[in-house]
C-alpha positions as CSV (number, residue, x, y, z in Angstrom):
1,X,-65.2,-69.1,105.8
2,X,-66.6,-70.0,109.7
3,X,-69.0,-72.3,110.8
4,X,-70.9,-72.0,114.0
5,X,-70.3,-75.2,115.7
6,X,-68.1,-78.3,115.5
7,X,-68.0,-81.7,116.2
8,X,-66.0,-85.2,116.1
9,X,-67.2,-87.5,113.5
10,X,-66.8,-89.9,116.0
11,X,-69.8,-88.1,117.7
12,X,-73.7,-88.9,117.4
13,X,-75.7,-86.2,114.9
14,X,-78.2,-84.7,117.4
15,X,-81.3,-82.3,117.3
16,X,-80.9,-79.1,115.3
17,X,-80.2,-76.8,117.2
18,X,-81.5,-73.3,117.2
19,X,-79.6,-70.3,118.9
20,X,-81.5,-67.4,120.3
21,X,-80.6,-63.8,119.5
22,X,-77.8,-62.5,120.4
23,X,-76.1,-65.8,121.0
24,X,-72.2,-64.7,121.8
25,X,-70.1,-67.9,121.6
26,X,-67.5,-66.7,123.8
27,X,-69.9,-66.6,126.4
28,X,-70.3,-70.3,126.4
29,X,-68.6,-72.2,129.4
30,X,-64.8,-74.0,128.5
31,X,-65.3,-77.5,129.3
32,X,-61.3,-78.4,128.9
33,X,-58.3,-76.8,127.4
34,X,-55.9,-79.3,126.0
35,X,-52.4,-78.1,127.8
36,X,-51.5,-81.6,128.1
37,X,-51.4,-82.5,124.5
38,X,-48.1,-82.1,122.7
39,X,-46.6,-78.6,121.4
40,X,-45.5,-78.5,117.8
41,X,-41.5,-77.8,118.3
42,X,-40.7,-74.7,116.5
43,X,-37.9,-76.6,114.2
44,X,-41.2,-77.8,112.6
45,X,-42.5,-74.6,111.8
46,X,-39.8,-72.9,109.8
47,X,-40.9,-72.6,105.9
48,X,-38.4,-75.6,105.2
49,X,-39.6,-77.7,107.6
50,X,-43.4,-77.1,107.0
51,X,-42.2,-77.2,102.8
52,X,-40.8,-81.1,103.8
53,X,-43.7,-82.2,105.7
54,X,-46.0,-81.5,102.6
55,X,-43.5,-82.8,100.7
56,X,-43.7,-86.0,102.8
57,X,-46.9,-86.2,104.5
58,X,-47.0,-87.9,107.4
59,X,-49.6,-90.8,107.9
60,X,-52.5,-89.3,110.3
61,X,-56.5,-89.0,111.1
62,X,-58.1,-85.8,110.8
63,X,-60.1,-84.7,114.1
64,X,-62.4,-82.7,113.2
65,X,-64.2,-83.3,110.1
66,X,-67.8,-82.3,110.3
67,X,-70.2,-80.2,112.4
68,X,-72.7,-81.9,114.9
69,X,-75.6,-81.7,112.6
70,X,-73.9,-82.6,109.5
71,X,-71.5,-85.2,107.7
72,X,-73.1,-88.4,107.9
73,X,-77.0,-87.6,108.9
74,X,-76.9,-85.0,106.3
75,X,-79.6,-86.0,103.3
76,X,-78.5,-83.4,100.6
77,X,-75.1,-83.4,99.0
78,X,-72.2,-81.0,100.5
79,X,-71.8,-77.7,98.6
80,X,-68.3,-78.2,97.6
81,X,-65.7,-74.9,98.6
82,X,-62.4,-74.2,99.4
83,X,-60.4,-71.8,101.8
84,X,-57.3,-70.6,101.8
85,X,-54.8,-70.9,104.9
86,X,-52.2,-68.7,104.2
87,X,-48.8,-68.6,106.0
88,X,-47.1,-65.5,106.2
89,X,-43.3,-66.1,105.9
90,X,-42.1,-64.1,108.9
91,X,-39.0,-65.2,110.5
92,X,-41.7,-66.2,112.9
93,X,-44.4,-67.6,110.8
94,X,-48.0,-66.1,111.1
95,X,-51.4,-67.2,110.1
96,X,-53.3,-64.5,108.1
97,X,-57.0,-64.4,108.6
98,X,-59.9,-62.1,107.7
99,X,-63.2,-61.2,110.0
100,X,-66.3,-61.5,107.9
101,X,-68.0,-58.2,106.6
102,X,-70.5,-57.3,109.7
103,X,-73.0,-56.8,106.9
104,X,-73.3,-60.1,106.3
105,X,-76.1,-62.5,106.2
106,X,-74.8,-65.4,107.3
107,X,-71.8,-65.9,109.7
108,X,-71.0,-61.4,109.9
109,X,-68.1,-60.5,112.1
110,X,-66.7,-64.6,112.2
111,X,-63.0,-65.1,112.0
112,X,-62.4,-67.0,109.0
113,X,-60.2,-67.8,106.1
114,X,-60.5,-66.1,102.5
115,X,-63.0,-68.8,100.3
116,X,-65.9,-70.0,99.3
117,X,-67.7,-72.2,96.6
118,X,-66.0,-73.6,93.7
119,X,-67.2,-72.4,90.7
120,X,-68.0,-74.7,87.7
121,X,-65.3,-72.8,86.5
122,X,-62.7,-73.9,88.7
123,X,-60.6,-76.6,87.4
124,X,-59.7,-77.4,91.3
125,X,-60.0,-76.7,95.0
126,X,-56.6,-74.8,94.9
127,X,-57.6,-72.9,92.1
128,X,-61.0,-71.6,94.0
129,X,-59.3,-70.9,97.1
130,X,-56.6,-69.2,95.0
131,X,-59.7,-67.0,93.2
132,X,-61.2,-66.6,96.4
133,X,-58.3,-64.8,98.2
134,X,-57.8,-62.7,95.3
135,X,-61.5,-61.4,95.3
136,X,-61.5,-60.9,99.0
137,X,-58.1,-59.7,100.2
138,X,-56.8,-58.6,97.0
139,X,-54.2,-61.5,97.1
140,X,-52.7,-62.3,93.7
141,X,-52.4,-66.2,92.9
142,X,-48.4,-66.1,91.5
143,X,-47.7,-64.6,95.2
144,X,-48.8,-67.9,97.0
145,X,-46.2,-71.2,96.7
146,X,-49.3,-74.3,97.6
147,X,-48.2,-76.5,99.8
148,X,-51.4,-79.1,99.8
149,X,-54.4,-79.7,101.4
150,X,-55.4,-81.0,104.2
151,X,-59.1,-83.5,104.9
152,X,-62.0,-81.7,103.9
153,X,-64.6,-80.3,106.7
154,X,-68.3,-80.6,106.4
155,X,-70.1,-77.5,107.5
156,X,-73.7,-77.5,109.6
157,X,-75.2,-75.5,106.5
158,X,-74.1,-77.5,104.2
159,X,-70.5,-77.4,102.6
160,X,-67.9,-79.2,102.3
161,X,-64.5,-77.3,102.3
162,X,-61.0,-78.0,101.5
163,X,-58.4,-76.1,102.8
164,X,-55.7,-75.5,100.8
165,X,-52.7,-74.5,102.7
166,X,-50.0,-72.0,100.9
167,X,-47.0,-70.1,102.2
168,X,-46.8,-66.2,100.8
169,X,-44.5,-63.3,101.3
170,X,-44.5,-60.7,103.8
171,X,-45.5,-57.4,103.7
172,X,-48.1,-57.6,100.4
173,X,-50.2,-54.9,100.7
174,X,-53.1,-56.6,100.4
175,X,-57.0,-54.9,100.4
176,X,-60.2,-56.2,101.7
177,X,-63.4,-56.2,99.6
178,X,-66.1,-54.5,101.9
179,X,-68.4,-56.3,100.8
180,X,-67.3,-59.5,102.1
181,X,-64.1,-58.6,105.0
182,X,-64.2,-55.9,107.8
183,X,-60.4,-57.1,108.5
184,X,-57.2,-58.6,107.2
185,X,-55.1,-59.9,110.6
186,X,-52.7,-62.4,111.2
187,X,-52.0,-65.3,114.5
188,X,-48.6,-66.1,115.4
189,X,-48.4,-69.8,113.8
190,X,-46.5,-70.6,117.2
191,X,-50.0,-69.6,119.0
192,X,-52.3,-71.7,116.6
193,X,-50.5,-74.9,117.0
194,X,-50.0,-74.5,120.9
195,X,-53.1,-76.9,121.9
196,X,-52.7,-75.1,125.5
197,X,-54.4,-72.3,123.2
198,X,-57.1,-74.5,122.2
199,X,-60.3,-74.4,124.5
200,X,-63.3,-76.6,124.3
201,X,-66.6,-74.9,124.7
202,X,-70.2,-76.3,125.0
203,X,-73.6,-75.2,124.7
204,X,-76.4,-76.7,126.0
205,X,-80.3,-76.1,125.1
206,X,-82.9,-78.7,126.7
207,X,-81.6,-82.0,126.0
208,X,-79.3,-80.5,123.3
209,X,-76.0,-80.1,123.2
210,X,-73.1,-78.5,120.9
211,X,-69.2,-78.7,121.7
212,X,-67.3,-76.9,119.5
213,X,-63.0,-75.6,119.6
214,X,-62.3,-71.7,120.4
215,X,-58.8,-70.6,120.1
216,X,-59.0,-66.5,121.3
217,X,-56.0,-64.7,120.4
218,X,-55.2,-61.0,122.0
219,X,-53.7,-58.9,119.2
220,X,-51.2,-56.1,119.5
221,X,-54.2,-53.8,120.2
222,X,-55.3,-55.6,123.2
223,X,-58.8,-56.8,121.1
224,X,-59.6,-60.7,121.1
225,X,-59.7,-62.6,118.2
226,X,-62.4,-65.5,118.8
227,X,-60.9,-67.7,116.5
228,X,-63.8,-70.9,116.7
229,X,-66.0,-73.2,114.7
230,X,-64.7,-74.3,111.5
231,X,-61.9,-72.3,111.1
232,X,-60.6,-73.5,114.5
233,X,-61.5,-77.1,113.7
234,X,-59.4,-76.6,110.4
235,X,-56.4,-75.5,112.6
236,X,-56.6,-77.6,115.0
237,X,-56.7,-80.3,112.1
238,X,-53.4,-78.3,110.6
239,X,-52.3,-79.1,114.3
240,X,-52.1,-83.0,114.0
241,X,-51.0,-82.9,110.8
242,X,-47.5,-80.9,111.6
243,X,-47.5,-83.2,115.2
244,X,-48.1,-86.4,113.5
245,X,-44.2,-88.2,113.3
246,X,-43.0,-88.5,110.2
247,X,-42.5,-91.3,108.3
248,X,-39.4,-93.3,107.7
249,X,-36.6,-92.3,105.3
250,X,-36.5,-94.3,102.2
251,X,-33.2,-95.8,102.3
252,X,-31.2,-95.1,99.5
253,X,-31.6,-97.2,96.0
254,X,-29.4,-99.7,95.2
255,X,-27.6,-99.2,92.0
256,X,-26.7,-102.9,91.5
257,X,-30.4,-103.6,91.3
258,X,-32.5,-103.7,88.5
């Protein structure tokens, strides 16, 4: 699932805005890239360490939690849906993502992870993400361990998603449903939580203007990625949840006390 734009909640809710044809995002100018911000060290990304964090979540603000023209100014209630971030257990951990069907209506060729709506049927956001994957990558529900969420993110047309983030086994051979995924591919985790990887981009029309986060990745075949919108606010969101500190230790109970 991929939005086309992002912003801060802390940010006004401008003018629609309405982007001519042929609009390329990557074409936009990069404003700042956030190489001074802190790197995730990789002791925190090992499957033990990420399965402790969740365990014991550390106490942090979200970033990102709603495109410019929606979250707060928004006068119809958020579509609720879920996506999927799925962690591929490599001895070096990697992201897996999909790129939309180009066939598409809305959002074709966006990098994005597997979800969508939940269903009346869904007795959670975990087990619509869950159902999601499945339909669209071929992903089977026993093969991912769920971590937890992490803050919902309100999307410009209107839904509110909750990523659900889940570790799975390498090497499943996992298909793509044509009708909704061109591509299965996956992004170092190393790369993703790099914030010298994370660019800010804005567009500007009239008195309008858009800022949203970009992370491009160069895969194996020398293609870019554009990883942006609300997939990258999610990870960038996944970002200062594995670089918030973590809290305290509980000290040990006392057995002398009641």
């Amino acid at each position: 699932m991929s939005e086309q734009s992002s912003d801060s909640s802390s940010r006004a809710h401008p003018s629609p805005l309405v982007l001519p044809v042929g609009f390329r995002p990557q074409d936009v100018p990069v404003v700042a890239v956030d190489d001074a911000l802190p790197v995730v060290p990789g002791a925190e990304q090992t499957l033990a360490a990420l399965r402790a964090r969740f365990a014991s979540r550390p106490v942090w603000t979200p970033e990102w939690v709603n495109e410019s023209s929606a979250g707060a100014g928004m006068r119809i209630t958020p579509v609720r849906a879920a996506v999927l971030v799925p962690i591929v257990g490599h001895a070096q951990p990697t992201v897996l993502l999909t790129q939309r069907a180009a066939a598409l209506r809305k959002h074709s060729g966006q990098i994005a992870f597997p979800g969508g709506r939940i269903d009346p049927g869904d007795v959670s956001a975990e087990a619509a993400a869950l159902r999601e994957a499945q339909e669209e990558i071929g992903l089977a529900p026993r093969r991912v361990e769920v971590l937890g969420e992490l803050p919902s993110y309100v999307t410009g047309s209107g839904f509110e998603v909750v990523p659900v983030v889940g570790l799975v086994p390498p090497g499943l051979a996992l298909h793509a449903n044509p009708g909704e995924v061109d591509d299965i591919f996956e992004v170092p985790l190393a790369y993703l939580l790099n914030p010298a990887n994370h660019r800010h981009q804005r567009y500007r029309q009239g008195e309008v203007s858009r800022e949203w986060l970009s992370m491009p990745y160069q895969d194996a075949a020398g293609g870019e990625r554009y990883i942006w919108g609300a997939t990258a606010s999610i990870l960038r969101n996944f970002y200062r949840f594995m670089q918030a500190p973590r809290p305290a230790a509980m000290p040990p109970l006392d057995s002398t006390m009641d």
